[in-house]
DOMAR-169644 format. One line per field, with one value per residue (C-alpha): residue number from 1; residue in three letters; x, y, z. Coordinates in steps of 0.5 Angstrom, whole numbers, always signed. Layout:
REM DOMAR-169644
num NUM|...
residuo ala|...
X X|...
Y Y|...
Z Z|...
***
This chain:
REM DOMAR-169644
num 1|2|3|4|5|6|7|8|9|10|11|12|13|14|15|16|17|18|19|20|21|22|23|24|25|26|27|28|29|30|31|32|33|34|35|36|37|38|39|40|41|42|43|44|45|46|47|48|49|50|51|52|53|54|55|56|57|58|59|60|61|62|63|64|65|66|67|68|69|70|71|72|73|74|75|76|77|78|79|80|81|82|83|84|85|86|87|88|89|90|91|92|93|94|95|96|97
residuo unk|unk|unk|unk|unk|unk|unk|unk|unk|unk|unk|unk|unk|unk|unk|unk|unk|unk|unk|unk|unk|unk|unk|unk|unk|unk|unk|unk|unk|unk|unk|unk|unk|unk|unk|unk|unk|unk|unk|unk|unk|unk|unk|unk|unk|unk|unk|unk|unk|unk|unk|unk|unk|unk|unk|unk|unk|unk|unk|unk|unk|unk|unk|unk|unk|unk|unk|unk|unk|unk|unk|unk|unk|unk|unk|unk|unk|unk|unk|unk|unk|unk|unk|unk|unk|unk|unk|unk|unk|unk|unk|unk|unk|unk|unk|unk|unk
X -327|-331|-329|-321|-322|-326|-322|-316|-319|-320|-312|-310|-314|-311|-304|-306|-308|-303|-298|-302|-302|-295|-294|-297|-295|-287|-289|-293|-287|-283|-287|-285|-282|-278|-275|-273|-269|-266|-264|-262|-257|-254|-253|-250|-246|-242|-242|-238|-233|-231|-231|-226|-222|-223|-220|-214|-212|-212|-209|-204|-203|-202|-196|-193|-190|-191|-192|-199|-206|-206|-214|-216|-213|-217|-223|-223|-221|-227|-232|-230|-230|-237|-240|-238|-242|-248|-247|-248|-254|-258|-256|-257|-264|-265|-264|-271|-275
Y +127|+133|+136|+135|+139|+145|+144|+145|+150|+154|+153|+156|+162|+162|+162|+167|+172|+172|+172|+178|+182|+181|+184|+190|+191|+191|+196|+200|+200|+204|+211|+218|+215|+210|+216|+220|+214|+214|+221|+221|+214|+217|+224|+221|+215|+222|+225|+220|+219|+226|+228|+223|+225|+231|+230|+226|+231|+236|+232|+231|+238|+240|+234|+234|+239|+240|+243|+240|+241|+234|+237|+238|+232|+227|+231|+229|+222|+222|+225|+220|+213|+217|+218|+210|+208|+212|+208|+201|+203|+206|+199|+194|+198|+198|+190|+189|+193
Z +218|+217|+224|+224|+217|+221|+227|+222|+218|+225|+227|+221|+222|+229|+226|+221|+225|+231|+224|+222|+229|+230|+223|+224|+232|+229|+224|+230|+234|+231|+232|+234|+240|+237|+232|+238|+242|+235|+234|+242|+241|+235|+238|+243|+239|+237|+243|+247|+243|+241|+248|+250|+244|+246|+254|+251|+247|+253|+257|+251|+250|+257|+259|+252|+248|+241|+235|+233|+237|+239|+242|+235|+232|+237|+236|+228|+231|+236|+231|+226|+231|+233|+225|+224|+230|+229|+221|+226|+231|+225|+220|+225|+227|+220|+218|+221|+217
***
């Protein structure tokens, strides 16, 4: 009886000490790195979508005739749709701490 106490006590400081490992490694992960992927991917989460409103509203303004600057109003739009998916990715990146 006295080994299957030892050899249990010698599982749950096993346990405990993966648990703790892999605690502080999540907590490491998130170094300078991590900071620079995450400024790139929400500069480019901004950067996509108001270029491409920006290439709409050229093409717009070129083939069509009017009195608004489709160009400008699509770069609100792009820089609007990229503000709200920037919020997404830091949110979701965040949810794990």
């Amino acid at each position: 009886m006295d080994h299957n106490k030892s050899h249990w006590s010698s599982f749950k400081r096993q346990i405990a000490s993966k648990s703790d490992r892999k605690i502080k490694a999540r907590k490491e992960s998130k170094n300078i790195w991590f900071g620079l992927g995450m400024f790139g991917m929400v500069g480019w989460s901004v950067a996509i979508p108001s270029l491409l409103g920006i290439g709409l509203g050229i093409w717009i303004d070129t083939h069509i005739q009017s009195k608004y600057s489709w160009t400008l109003m699509f770069l609100v739009i792009g820089v609007t749709l990229g503000c709200f998916n920037a919020w997404y990715w830091i949110n979701k990146e965040s949810q794990g701490d």
